[in-house]
Backbone as numpy.savetxt, mean C-alpha at the origin, in Angstrom:
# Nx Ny Nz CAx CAy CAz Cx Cy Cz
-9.50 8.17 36.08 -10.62 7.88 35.21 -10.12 7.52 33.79
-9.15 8.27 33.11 -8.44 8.14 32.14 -7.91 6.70 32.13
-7.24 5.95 32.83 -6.62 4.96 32.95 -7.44 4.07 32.96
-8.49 4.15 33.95 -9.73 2.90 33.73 -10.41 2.87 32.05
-10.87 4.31 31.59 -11.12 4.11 30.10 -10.36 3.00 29.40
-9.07 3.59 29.36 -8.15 2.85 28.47 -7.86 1.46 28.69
-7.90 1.16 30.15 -8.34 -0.74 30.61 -9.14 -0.91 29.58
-10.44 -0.60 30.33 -11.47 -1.11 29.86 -11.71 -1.39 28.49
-11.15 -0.30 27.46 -10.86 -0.54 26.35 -9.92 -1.41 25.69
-9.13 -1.39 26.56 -7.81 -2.65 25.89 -9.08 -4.21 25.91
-9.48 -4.15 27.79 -10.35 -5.33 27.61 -10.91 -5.96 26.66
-11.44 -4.91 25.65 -12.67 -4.95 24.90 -12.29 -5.38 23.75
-11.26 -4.76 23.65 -10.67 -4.81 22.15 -9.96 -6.31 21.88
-9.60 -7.19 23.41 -8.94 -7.99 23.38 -10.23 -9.49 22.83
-10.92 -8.88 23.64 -12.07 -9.66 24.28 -12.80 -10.10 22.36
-12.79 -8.66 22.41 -13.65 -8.90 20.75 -13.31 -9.47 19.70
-11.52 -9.53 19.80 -10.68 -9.85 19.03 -10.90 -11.75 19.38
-10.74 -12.33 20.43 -10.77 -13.25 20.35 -11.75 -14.23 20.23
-13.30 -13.23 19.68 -14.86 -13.77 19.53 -14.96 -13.50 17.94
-13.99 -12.39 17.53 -14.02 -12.46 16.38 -13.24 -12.85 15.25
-11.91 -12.83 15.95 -11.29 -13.91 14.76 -11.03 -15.21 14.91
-11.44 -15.43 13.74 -11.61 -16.41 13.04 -10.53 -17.09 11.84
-10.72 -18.57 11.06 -9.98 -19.15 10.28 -10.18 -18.31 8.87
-9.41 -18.16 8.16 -10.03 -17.98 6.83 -8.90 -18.04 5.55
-9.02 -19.48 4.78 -8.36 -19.64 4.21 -6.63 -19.91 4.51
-7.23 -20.65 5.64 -6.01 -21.11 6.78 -4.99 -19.60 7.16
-5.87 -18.44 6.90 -5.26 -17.59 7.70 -6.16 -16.87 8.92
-5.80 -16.48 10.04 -6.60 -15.81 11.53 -6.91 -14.46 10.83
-8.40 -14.62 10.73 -8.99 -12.92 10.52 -8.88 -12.73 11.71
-8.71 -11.07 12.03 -8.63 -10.24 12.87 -9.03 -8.61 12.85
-9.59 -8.29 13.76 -9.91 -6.28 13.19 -8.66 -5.79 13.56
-7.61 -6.21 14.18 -6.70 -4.89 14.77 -5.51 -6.30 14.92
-4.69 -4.92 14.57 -3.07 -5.38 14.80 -2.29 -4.64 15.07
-1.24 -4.66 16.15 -0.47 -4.12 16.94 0.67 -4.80 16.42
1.96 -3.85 15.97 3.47 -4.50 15.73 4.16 -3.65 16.34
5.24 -3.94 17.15 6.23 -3.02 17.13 7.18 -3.36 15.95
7.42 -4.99 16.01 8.22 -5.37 14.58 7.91 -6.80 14.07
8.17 -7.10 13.12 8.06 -8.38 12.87 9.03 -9.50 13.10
9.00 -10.12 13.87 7.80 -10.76 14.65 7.05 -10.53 15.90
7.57 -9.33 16.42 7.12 -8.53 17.97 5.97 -7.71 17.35
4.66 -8.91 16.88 3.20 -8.02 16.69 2.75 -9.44 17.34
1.13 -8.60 17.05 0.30 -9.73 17.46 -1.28 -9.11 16.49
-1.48 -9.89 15.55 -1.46 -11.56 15.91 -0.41 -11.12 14.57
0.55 -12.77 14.39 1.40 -13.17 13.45 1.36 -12.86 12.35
2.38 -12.59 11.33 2.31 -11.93 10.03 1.58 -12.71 8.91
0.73 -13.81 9.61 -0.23 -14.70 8.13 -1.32 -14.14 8.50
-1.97 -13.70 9.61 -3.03 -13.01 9.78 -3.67 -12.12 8.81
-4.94 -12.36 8.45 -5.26 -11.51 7.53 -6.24 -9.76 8.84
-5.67 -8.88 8.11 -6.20 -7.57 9.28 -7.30 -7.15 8.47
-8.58 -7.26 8.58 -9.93 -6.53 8.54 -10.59 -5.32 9.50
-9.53 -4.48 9.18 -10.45 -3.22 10.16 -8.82 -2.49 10.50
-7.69 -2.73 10.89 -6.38 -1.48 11.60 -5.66 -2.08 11.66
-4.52 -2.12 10.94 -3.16 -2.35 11.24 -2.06 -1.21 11.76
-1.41 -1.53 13.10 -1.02 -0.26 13.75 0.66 -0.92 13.96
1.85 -0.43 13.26 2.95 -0.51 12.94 3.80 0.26 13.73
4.39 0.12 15.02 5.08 1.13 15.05 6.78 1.55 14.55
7.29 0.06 13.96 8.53 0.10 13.17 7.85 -0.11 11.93
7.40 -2.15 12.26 7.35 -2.74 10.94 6.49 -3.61 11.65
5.49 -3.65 10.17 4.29 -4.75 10.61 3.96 -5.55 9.49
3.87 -6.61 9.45 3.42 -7.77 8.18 2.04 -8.89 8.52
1.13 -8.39 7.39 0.16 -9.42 7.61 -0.12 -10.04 6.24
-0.64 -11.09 6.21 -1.14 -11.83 4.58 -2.14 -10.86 4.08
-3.52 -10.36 4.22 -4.03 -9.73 3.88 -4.34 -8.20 4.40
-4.58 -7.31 4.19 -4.78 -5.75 4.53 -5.96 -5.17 4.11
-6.99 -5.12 4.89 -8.18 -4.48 4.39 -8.84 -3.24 5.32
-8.89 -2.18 4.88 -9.18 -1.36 6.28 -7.85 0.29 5.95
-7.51 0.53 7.43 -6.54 1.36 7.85 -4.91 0.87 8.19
-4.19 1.33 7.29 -2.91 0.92 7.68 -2.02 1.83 8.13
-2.02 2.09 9.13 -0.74 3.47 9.55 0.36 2.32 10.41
1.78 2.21 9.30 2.94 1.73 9.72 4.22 2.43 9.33
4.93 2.41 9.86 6.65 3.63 9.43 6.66 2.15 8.54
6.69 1.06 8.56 7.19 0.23 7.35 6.02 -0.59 7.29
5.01 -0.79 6.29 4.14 -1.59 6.29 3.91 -2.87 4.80
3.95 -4.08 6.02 3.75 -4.84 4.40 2.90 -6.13 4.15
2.25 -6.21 3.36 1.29 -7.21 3.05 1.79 -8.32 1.54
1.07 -9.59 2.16 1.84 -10.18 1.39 0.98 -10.88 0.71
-0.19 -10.62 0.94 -1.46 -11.20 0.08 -2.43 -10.08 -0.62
-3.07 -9.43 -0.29 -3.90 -8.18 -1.15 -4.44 -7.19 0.15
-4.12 -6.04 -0.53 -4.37 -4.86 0.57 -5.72 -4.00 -0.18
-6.44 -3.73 0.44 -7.58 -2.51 0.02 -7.75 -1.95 0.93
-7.82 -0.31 0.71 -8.00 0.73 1.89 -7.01 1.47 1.28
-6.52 1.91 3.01 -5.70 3.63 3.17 -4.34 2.62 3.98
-3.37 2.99 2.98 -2.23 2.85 3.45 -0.93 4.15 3.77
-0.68 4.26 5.16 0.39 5.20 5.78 1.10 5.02 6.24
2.52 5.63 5.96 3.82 5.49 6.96 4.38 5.99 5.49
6.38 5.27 6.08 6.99 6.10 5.13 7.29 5.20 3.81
7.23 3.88 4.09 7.25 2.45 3.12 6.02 1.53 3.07
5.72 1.68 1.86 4.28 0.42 2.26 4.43 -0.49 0.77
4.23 -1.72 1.05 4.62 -3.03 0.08 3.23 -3.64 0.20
3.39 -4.20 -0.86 1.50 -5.01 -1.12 2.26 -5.79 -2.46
2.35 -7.36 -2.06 2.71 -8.36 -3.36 1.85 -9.01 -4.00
0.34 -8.50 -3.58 -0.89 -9.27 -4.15 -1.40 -7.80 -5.04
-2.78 -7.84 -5.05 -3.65 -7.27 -5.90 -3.92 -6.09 -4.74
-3.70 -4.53 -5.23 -4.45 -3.62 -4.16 -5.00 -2.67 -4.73
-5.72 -2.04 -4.19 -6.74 -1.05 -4.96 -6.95 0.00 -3.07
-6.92 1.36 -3.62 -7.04 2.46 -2.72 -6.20 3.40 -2.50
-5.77 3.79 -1.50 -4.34 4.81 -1.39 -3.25 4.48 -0.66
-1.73 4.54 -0.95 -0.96 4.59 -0.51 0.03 5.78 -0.29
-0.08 6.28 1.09 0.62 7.28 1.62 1.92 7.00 1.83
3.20 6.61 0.99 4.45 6.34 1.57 5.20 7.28 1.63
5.81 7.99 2.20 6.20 9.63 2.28 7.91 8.87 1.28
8.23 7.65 1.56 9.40 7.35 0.73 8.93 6.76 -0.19
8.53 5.76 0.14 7.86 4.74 -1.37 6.67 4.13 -0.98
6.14 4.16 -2.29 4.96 2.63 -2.36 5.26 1.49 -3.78
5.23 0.48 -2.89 5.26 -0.57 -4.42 4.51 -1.40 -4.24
3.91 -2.38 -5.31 2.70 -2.63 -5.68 3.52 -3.73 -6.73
3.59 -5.22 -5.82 4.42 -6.42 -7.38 3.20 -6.43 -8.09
1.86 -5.89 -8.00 0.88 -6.63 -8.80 0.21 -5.50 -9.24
-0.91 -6.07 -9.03 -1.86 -4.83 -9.47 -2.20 -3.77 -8.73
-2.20 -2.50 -9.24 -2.33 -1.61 -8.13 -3.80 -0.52 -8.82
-4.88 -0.07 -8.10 -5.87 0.86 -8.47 -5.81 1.85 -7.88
-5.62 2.97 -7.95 -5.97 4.43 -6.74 -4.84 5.49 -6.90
-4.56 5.82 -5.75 -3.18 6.55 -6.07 -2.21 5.94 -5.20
-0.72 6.46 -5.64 0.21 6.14 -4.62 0.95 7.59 -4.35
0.70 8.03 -3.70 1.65 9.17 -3.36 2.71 9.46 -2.73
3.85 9.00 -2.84 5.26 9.37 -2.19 6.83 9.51 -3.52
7.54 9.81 -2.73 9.12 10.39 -3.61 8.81 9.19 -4.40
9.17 7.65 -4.36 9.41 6.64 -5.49 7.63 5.89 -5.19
7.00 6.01 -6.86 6.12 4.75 -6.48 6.25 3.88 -8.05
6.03 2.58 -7.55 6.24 1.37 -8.26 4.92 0.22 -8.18
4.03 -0.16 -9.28 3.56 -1.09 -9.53 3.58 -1.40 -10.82
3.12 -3.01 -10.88 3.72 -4.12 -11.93 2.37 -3.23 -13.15
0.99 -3.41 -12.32 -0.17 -2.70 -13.45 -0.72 -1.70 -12.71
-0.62 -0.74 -13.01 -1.41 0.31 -12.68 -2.37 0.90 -13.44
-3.49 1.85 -12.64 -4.51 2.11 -12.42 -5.06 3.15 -11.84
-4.98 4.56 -12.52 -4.70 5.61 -11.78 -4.26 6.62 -11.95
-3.41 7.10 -10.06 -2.71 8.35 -10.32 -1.54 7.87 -9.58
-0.32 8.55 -10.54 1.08 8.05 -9.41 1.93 9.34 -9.55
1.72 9.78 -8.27 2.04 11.29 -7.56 3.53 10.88 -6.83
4.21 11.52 -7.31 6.10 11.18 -6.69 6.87 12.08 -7.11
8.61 12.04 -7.12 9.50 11.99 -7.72 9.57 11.40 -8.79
9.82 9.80 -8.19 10.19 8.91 -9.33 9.10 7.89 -9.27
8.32 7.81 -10.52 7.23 7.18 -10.88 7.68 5.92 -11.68
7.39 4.81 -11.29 7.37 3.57 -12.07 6.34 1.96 -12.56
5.69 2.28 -13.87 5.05 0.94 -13.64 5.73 0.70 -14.92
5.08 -1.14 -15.07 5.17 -1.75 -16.22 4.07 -1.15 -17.06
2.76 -1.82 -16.72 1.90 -0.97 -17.12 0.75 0.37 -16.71
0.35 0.98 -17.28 -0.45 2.20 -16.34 -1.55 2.06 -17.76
-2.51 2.66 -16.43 -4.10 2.94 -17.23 -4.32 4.19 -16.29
-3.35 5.43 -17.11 -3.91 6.51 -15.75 -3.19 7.59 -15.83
-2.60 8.45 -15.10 -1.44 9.60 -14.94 -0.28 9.00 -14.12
0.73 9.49 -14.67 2.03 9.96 -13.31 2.83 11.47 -13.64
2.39 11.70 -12.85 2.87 12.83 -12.21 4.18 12.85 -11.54
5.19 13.69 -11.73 7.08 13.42 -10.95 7.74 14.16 -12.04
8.76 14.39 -10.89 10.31 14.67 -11.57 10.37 13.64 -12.90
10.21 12.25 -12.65 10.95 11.20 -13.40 9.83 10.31 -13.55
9.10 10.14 -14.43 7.93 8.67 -15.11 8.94 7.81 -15.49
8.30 6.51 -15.86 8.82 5.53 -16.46 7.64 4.48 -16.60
7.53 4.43 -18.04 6.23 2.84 -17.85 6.81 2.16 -19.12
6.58 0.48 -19.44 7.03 0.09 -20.83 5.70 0.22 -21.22
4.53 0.37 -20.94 3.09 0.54 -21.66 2.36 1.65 -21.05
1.89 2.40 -21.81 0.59 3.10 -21.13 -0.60 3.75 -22.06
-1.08 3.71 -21.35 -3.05 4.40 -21.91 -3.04 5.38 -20.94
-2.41 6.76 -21.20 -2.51 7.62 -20.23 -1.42 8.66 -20.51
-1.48 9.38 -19.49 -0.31 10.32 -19.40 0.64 10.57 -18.64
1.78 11.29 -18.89 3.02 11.26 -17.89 3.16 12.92 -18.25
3.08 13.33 -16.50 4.10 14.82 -16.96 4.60 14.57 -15.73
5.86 15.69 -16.53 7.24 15.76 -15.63 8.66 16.36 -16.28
9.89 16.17 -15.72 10.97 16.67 -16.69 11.13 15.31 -17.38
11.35 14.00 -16.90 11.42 13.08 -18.10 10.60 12.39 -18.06
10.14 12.02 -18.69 8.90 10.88 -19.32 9.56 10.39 -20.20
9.55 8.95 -20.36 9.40 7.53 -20.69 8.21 6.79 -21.04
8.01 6.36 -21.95 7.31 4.95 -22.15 7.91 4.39 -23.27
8.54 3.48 -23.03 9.87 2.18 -23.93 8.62 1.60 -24.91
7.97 1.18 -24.99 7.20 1.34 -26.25 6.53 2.17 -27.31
6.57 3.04 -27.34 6.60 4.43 -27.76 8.06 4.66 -28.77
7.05 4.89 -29.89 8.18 5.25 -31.05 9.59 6.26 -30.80
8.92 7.56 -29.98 9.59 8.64 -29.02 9.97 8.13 -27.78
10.51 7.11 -27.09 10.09 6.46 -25.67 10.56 7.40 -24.84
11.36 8.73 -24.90 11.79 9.97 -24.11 11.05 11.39 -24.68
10.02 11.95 -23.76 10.04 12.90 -24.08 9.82 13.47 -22.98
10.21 15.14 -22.88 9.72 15.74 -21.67 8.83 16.18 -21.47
8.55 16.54 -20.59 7.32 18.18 -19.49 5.98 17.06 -20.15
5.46 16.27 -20.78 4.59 15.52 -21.75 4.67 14.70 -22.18
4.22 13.96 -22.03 4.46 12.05 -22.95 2.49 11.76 -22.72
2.18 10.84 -23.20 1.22 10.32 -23.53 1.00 9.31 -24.72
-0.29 8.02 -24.91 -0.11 7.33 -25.60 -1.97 6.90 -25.51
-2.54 6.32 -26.50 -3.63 5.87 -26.33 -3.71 4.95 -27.44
């Protein structure tokens, strides 16, 4: 009985997938994505994923909107949602959470939190929960062993804090700027 469920469900999922995606912006929307790696997923890493991206090494799609649980996950156009595994990359604009138990980076803009040992975006927006915390800019907290921002409207605790524009650009356990 178990086994017929899970047919029947693959069926469905296949079935729906191919009524529902569609072109968009010359990339294949899709609700669900399956990788073992890139390029052993389906559908292809320009695919934009609306609804689950499911990684079991490494998975790459153009856009990320939804659930992302990948051990390496990466988007190369803009991610919003819940991102999980132990690496997650987003080179567009993202806003939500990133669970990287090693890192999260963010080349662009990032809103929400990132929570793992190293996190890195270009602007942040937020909270950045780590070890080693890094943006260019922040509008928000980081929290870690180690901050680092060249701008911020916000605060940093930790043993070192940084912000390189800042008359003091080292101080510890406290840094802040407004």
């Amino acid at each position: 009985m178990k086994k017929c469920m899970f047919v029947v469900a693959c069926v469905v999922l296949f079935v729906s997938h191919s009524v529902i995606a569609q072109e968009s912006r010359g990339h294949q929307k899709t609700p669900f994505m399956l990788g073992l790696f890139n390029p052993a997923q389906w559908p292809g890493d320009s695919a934009d994923v609306y609804g689950m991206r499911l990684g079991l090494i490494y998975a790459e799609s153009h856009d990320m909107m939804g659930l992302d649980v990948s051990v390496v996950g990466i988007t190369t156009g803009e991610a919003k949602g819940i991102q999980l595994g132990l690496v997650q990359i987003v080179e567009g604009k993202s806003f939500g959470l990133q669970l990287g138990a090693i890192a999260n980076v963010s080349y662009s803009e990032y809103m929400g939190l990132q929570l793992g040992v190293f996190n890195y975006a270009e602007r942040f927006a937020g909270l950045q929960l780590g070890v080693i915390n890094y943006a260019s800019y922040i509008g928000g907290l980081q929290i870690g062993v180690i901050n680092v921002a060249d701008r911020i409207v916000g605060f940093q605790i930790g043993l070192v804090n940084i912000i390189e524009s800042n008359d003091f650009p080292f101080v510890p356990i406290l840094n802040g700027y407004f």
